[in-house]
LUMBA-461390 format. One line per field, with one value per residue (C-alpha): y, x, z. Coordinates in nm, 3 decimals, decimal comma, padded with zeros to 5 digits, m for minus. Example, Ala and Ser with C-alpha at 12.3 -4.5 7.8 and 13.67 -1.06 7.14 Angstrom:
2
v m00,450;m00,106
u 01,230;01,367
w 00,780;00,714
//
This chain:
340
v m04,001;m04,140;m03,937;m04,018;m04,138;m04,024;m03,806;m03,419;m03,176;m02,829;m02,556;m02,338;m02,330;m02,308;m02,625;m02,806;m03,094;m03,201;m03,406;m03,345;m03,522;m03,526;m03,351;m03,550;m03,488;m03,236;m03,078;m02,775;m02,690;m02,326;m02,030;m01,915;m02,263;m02,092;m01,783;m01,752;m01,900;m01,718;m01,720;m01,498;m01,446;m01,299;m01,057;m01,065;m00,906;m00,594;m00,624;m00,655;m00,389;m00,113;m00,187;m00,277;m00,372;m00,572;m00,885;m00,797;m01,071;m01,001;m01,125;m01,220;m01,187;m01,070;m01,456;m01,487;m01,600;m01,260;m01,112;m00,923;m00,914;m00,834;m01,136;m01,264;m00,972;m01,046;m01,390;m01,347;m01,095;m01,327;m01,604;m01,418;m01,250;m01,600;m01,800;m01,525;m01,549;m01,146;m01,274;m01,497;m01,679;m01,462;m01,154;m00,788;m00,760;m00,365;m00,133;00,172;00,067;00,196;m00,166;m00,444;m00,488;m00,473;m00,719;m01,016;m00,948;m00,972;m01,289;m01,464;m01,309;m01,481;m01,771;m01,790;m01,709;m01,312;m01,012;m00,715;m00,351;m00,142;00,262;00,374;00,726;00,812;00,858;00,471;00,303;00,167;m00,174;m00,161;m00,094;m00,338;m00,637;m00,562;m00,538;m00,905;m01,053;m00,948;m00,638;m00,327;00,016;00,308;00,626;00,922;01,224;01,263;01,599;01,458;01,288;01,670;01,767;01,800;01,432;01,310;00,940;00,935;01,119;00,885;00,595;00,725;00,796;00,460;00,238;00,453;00,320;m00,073;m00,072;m00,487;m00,514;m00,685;m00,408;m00,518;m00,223;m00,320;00,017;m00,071;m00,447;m00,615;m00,961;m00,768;m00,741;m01,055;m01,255;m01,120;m01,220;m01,576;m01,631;m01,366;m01,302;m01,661;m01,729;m01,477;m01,612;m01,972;m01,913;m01,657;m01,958;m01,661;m01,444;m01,126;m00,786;m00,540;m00,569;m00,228;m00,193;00,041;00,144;00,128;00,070;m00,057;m00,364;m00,572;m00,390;m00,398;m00,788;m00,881;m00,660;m00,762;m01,159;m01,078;m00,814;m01,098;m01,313;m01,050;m00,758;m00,599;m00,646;m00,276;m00,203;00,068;00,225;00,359;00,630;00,871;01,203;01,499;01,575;01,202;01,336;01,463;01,822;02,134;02,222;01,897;01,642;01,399;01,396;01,115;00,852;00,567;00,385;00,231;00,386;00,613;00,901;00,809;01,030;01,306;01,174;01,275;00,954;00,960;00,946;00,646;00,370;00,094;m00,180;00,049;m00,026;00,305;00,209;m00,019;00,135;00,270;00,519;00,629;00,633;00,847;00,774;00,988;00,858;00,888;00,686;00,451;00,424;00,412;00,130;m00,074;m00,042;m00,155;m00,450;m00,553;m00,567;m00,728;m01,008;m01,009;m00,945;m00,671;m00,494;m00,190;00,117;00,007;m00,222;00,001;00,200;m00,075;m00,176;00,182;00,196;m00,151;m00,040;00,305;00,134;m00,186;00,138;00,193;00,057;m00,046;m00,259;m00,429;m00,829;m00,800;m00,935;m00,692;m00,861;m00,650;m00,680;m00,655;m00,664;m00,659;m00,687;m00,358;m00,528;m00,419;m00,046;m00,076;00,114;00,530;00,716;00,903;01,243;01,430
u m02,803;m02,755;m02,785;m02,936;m02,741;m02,850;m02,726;m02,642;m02,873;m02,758;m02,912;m02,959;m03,319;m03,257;m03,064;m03,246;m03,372;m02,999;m02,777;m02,462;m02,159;m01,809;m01,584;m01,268;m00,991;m00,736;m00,425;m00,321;00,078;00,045;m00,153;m00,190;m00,454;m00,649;m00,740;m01,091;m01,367;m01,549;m01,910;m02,180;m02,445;m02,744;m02,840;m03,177;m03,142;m03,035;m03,299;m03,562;m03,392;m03,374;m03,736;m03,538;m03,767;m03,434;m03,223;m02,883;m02,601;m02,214;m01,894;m01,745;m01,380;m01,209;m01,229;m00,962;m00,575;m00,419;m00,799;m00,877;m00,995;m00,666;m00,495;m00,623;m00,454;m00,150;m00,083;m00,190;00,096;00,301;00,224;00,279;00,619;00,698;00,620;00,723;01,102;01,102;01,024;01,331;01,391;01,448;01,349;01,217;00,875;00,783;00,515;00,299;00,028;m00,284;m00,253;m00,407;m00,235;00,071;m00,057;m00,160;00,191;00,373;00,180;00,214;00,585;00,665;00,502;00,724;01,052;01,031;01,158;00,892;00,906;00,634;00,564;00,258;00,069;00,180;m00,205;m00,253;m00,448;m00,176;m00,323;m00,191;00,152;00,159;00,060;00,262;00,554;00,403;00,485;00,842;00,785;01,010;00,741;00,850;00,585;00,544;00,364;m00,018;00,062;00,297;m00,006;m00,170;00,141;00,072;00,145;00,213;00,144;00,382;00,666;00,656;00,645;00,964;01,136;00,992;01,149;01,481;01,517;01,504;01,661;01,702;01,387;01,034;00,775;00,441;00,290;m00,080;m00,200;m00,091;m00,051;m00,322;m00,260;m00,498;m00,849;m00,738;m00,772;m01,099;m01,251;m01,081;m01,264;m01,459;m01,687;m01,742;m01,757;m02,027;m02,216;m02,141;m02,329;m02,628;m02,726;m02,677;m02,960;m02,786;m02,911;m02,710;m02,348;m02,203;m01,812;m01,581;m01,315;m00,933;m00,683;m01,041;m00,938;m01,213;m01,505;m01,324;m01,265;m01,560;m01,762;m01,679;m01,723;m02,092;m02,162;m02,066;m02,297;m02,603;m02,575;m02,849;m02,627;m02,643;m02,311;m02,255;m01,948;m01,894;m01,646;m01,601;m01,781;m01,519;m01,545;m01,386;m01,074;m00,775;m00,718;m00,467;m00,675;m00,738;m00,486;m00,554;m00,953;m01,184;m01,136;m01,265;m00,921;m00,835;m01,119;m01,061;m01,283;m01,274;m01,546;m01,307;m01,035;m00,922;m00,891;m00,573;m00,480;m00,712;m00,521;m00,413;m00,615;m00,953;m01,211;m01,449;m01,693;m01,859;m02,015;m02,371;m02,370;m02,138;m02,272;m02,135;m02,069;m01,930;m01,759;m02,047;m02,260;m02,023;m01,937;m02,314;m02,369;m02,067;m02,200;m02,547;m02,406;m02,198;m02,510;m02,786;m02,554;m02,246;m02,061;m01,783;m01,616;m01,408;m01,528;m01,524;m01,726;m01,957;m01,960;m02,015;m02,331;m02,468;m02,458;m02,586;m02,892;m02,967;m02,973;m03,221;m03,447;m03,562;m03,912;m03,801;m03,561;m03,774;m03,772;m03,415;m03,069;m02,806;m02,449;m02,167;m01,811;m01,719;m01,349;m01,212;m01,245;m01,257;m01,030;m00,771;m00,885;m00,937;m00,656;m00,700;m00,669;m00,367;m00,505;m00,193
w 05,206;04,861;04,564;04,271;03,955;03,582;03,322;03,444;03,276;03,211;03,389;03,067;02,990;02,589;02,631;02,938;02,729;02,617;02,877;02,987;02,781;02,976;02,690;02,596;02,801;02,638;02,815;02,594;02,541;02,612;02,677;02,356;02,269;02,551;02,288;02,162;02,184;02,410;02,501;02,428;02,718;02,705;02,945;02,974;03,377;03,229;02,918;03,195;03,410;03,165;02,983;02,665;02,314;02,138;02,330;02,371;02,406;02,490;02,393;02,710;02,569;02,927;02,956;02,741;02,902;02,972;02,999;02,739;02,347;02,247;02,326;01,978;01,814;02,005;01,939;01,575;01,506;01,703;01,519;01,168;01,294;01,372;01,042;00,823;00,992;01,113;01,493;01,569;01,888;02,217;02,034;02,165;02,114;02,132;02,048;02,159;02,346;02,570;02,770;02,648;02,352;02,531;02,828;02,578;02,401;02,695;02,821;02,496;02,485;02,843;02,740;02,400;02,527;02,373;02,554;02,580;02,570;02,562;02,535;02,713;02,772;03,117;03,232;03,192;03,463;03,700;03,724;03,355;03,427;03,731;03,480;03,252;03,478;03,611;03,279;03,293;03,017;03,017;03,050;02,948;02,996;02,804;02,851;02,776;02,658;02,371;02,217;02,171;01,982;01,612;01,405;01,771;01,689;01,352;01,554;01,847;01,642;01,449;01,795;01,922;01,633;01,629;01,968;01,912;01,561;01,652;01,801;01,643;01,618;01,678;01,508;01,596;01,453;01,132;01,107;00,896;01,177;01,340;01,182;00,998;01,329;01,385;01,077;01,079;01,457;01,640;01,414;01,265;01,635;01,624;01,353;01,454;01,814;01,716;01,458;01,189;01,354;01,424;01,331;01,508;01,626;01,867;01,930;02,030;01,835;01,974;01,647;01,449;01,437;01,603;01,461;01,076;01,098;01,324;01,084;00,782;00,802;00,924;00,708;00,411;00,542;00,650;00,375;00,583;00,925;01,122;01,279;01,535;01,657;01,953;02,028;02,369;02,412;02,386;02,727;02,781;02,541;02,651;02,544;02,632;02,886;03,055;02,946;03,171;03,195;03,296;02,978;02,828;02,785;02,482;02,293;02,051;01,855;01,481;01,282;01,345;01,183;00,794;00,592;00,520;00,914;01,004;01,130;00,869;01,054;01,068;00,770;00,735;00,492;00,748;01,015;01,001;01,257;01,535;01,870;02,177;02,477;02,731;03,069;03,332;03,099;03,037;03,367;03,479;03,261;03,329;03,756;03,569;03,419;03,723;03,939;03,735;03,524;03,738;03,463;03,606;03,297;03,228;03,091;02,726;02,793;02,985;02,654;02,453;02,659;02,706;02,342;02,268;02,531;02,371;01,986;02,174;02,308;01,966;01,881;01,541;01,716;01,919;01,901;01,699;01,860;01,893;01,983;02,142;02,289;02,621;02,565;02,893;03,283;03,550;03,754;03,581;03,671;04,010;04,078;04,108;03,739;03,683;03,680;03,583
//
């Protein structure tokens, strides 16, 4: 049977009048050309699903090289150790790190020739830990129960850098390479593929950098531009009584924190409200997601999403496009949670 010839027509109904043009050939010289430019979807399943007023498109930045948002942070305090002569050749990369952080520095490190060590709660998912490792990084784990200690985060950081007086500290907490990146690409990405017609943008919160860089290029360009933050429930934190409880990983509760112990990278004045989230809704909408767009994410993306859903519920919202983040993939939490 002989097929028919004639110019392949994408299947995208916004685009099904356009043909399709065989892009140049390009072979890249490593992994870290394969950063950014990911793709937004909409998810109009789910929209239908849940009887939502507002369209709702997603970042899908899990599609990134070492699967995950923060591979852009990575490689961009990579890149910046590296031209300003601090990162030399064969170096130790290190840092504290909930995971992915750590994961897109390690790739990138591997990929560069850099040694990795990284300092982790101990109640980090093990699939974590087990890339990590993959990459060739050193992990060493420290008790959840340290990070309840008063000033926890300064002391371990002192301890941390005591420790690798030689080493290169990645310090994403605190390095500006971080929301920088974000405002240089994912949010003129953002802008670039909404055609400027965004109203709403929802993100977590881990060190602030995404939603400070992503947030500020679009609020330059939409003054009236409603961002929403997302941050876990209490009952998702660990406390003295339960120190390794049911989390969000990698998302952090900021409206608690005094100003003067925000992270360095985190921008406050931006976000309009704070929305949250605890665990079983996150979780609830992350299974939601999986099942009506395919789309399988971890739980701060299931955050990101529950919150993105409860701000399109609103009438006044209704016909407006919200865009949020789904910064990385469940598989990597397919493991069991530590639980102590």
């Amino acid at each position: 049977m002989m097929l028919e010839t004639g110019p392949l027509v994408r299947q995208n109904p916004s685009l099904s009048a356009q043909p399709y043009t065989q892009p140049a050939a390009v072979i890249h010289e490593d992994i870290t050309a394969l950063i950014g430019n990911t793709p937004l979807l909409e998810l109009h399943r789910f929209r239908r699903f849940h009887g939502l007023g507002a369209r709702i498109v997603a970042k899908v930045e899990y599609l990134n090289p070492a699967g995950s948002i923060k591979d852009r942070t990575a490689w961009a305090i990579i890149r910046e150790g590296e031209r300003s002569g601090k990162l030399r050749p064969g170096a130790l990369i290190f840092d504290l790190t909930s995971g992915n952080t750590g994961i897109g520095l390690a790739a990138i490190g591997a990929a560069r020739g850099y040694r990795t060590r990284f300092y982790t709660r101990d109640c980090i998912n093990p699939g974590k830990i087990d890339l990590l490792r993959s990459y060739g990084a050193e992990v060493v784990q420290i008790p959840n129960r340290r990070f309840l200690e008063p000033n926890a985060r300064d002391i371990l950081l002192a301890e941390i850098r005591a420790l690798n007086p030689d080493g290169f500290f990645a310090d994403q907490i605190g390095n500006q390479a971080n929301p920088r990146i974000h405002y240089e690409t994912t949010g003129p990405e953002i802008w670039r593929d909404t055609g400027g017609r965004i109203d709403a943008l929802v993100a977590t919160v881990g060190t602030g950098g995404t939603v400070s860089g992503v947030g500020r290029y679009l609020r330059e360009r939409n003054p009236t531009l409603h961002i929403a933050v997302v941050e876990p429930a209490l009952s998702s934190l660990p406390s003295e009584v339960d120190p390794y409880p049911d989390q969000i990983e990698g998302v952090h509760r900021i409206s608690d924190i005094p100003p003067e112990a925000l992270p360095g990278v985190y921008d406050p004045g931006l976000a309009d409200e704070w929305l949250e989230v605890g665990t079983p809704e996150a979780r609830a909408a992350a299974t939601s997601l999986c099942r009506t767009e395919g789309l399988f994410v971890g739980l701060s993306g299931g955050a990101a999403i529950a919150a993105a859903a409860r701000l399109a519920a609103r009438p006044e919202m209704t016909g407006r496009l919200i865009v949020t983040i789904l910064a990385d993939s469940g598989e990597r939490y397919l493991a069991p949670p530590v639980t102590g």
